[in-house]
C-alpha positions as CSV (number, residue, x, y, z in Angstrom):
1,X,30.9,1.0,-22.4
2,X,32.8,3.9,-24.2
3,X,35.9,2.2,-26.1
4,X,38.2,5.6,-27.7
5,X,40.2,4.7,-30.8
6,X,43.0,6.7,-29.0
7,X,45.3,3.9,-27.6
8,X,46.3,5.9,-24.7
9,X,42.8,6.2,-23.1
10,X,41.2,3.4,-21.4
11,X,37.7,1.5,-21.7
12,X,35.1,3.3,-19.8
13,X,32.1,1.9,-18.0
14,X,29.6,4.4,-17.9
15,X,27.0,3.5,-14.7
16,X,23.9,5.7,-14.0
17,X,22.1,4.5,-10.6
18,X,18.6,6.6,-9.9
19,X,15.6,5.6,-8.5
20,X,12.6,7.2,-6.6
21,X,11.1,9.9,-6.7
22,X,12.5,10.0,-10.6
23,X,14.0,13.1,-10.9
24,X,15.8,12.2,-13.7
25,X,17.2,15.6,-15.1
26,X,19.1,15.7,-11.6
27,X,21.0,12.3,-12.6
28,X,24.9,13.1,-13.3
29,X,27.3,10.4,-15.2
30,X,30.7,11.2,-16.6
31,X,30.9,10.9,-20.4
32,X,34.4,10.2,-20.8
33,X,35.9,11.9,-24.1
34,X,38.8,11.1,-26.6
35,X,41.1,13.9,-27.1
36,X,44.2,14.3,-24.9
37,X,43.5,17.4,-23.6
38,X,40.2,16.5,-21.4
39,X,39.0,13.1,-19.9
40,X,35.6,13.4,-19.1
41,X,32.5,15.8,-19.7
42,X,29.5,16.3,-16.6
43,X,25.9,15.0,-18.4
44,X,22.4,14.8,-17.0
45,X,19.7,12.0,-17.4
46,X,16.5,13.7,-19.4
47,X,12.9,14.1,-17.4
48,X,11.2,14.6,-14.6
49,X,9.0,12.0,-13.8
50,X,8.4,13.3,-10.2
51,X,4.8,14.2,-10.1
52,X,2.6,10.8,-10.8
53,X,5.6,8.7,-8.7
54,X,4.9,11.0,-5.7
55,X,1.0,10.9,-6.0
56,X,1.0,7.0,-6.3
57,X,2.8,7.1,-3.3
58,X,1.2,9.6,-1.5
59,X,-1.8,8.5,-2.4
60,X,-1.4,4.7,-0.9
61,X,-0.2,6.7,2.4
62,X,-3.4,8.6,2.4
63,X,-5.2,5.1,2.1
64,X,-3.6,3.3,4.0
65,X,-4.7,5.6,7.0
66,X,-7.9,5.6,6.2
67,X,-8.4,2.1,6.3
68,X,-6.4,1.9,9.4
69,X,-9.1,4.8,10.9
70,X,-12.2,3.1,9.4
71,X,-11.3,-0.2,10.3
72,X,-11.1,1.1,14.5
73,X,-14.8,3.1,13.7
74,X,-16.1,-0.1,12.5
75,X,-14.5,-2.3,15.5
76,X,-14.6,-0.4,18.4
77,X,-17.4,2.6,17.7
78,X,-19.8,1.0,15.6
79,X,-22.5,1.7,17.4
80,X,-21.8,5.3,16.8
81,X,-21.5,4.5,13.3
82,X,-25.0,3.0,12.4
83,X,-26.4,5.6,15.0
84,X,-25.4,8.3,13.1
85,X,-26.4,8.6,9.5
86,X,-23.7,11.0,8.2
87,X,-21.2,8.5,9.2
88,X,-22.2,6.1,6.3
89,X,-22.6,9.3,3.9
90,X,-19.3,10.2,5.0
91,X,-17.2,6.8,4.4
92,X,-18.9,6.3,1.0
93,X,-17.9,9.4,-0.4
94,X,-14.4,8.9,1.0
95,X,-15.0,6.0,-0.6
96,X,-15.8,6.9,-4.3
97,X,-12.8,9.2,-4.1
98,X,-10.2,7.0,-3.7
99,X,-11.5,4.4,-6.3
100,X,-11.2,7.3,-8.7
101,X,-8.1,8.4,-7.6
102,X,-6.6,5.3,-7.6
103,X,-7.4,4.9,-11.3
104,X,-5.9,8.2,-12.2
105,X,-2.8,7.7,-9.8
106,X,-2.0,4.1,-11.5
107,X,-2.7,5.3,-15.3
108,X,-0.4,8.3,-14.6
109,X,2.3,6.3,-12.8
110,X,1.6,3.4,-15.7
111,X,2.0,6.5,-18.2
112,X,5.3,7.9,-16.0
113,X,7.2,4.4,-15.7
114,X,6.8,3.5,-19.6
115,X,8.7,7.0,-19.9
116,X,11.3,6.3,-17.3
117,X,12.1,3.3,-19.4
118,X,12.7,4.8,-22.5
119,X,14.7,7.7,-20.7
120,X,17.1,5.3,-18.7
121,X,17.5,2.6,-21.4
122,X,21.5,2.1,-22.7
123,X,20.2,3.2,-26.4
124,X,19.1,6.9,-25.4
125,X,22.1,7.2,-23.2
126,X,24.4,6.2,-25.8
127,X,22.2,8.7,-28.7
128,X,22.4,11.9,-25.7
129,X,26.5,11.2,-25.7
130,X,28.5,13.3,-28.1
131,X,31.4,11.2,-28.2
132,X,29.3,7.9,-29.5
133,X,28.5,10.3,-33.0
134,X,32.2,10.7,-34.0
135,X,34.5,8.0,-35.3
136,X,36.9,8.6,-32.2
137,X,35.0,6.2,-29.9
138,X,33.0,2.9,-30.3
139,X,30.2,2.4,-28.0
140,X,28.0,-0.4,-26.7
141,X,25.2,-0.9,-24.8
142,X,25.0,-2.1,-21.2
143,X,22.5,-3.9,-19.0
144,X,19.1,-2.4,-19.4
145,X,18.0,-1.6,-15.8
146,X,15.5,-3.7,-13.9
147,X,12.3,-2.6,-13.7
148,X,10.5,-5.7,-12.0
149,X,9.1,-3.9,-8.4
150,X,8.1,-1.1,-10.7
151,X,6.4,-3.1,-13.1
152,X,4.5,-4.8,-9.9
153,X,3.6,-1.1,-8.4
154,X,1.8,-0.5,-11.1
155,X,-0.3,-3.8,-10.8
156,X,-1.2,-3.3,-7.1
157,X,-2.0,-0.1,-8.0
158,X,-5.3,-1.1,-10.6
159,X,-5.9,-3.6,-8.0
160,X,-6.7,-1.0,-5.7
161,X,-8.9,0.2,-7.9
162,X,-10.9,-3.0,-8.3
163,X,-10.9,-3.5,-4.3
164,X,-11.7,0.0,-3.8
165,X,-14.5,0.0,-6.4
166,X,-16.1,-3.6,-4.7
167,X,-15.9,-1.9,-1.2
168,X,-18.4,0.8,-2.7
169,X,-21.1,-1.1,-2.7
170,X,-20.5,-2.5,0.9
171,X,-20.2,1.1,2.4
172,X,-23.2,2.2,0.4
173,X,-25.1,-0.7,1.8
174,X,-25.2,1.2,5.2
175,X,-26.2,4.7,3.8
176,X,-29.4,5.7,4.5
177,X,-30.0,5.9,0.1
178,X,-29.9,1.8,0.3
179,X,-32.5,2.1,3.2
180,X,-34.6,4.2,1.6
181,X,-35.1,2.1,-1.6
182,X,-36.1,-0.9,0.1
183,X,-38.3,0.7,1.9
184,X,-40.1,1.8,-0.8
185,X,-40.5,-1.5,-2.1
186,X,-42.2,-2.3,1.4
187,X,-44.5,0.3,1.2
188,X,-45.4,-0.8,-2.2
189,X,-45.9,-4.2,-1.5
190,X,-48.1,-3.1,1.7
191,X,-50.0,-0.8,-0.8
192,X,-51.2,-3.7,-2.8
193,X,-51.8,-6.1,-0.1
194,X,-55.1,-4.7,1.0
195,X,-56.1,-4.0,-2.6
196,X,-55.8,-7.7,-3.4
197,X,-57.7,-8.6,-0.7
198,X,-60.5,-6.5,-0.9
199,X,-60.5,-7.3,-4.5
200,X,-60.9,-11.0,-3.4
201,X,-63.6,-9.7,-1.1
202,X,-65.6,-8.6,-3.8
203,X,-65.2,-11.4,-5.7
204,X,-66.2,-13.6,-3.1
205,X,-69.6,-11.4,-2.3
206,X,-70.4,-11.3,-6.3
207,X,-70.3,-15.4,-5.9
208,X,-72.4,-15.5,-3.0
């Protein structure tokens, strides 16, 4: 709210709507000014918080086809899938890529929102406005926006993280790497069966 000193202009209500993909620096608001000779003056929000907004987003599009693709390999085709090893080899570094990117893309967006906040909130509009520094015009402070959804983007957005970083060891179960551990175990364990038992063998002889 811009209130002028100068009787003969009226209280102005300054709103600034903006949203996705945060562009901020593209925002326009009137600032209304005191003197009689103009009434209002074209400003700009301050920003552009563009670049981690869009790759969170992009990045839960690029997911969310994936899973959609996986989950008909492992319905329909999973024959194919345990059939062919570079299948597994495939979907688990596919895997390990998205849980990384998923941490970057919800620290950066994280990073980007806490900035949106400080760059939308009544207090920097008010400091960025000329006519609130003179002693022609009292100003006040607004509703700060709502950042609720936004707040919750950023939450589903670590959560990925966790579920993507459980569902590694899952996929890696099927690579052949998993496979090939426990079966070195097996050969182990085969490699000292006999060895005990000729060792009992012995024994058993030296008795005798």
């Amino acid at each position: 709210m811009v209130r002028c000193n100068n009787e003969a202009k009226d209280v102005s209500s300054i709103i600034v709507a903006f949203g996705y993909p945060f562009r901020l620096h593209r925002i326009q608001y009137e600032m209304p000014l005191c003197d009689e000779e103009s009434s209002s003056k074209t400003m700009h929000l301050m920003g552009d918080f563009s670049a981690p907004a869009e790759f969170f987003v992009t990045l839960g599009i690029f997911s969310f086809f994936y899973t959609m693709a996986a989950l008909v390999i492992y319905l329909r085709f999973h024959n194919l899938y345990t059939e062919n090893k570079r299948f597994p080899l495939v979907d688990f570094c596919v895997t390990v890529s998205f849980t990384f990117f998923w941490l970057v893309a919800a620290a950066a967006w994280g990073k980007g929102l806490t900035d949106v906040k400080g760059a939308t909130r009544p207090s920097s509009l008010t400091a960025a406005m000329s006519v609130c520094h003179g002693e022609e015009a009292v100003c006040s402070a607004g509703a700060t926006p709502s950042m609720g959804l936004a707040n919750i983007s950023v939450l589903f957005g670590f959560i990925n993280f966790f579920l993507w970083a459980g569902n590694c060891w899952f996929v890696f179960k099927e690579t052949p790497w998993h496979g090939q551990g426990q079966g070195q175990g097996q050969d182990q364990d085969q490699g000292q069966g006999p060895s005990q038992e000729s060792a009992a063998e012995q024994g058993a002889v030296e008795k005798q």
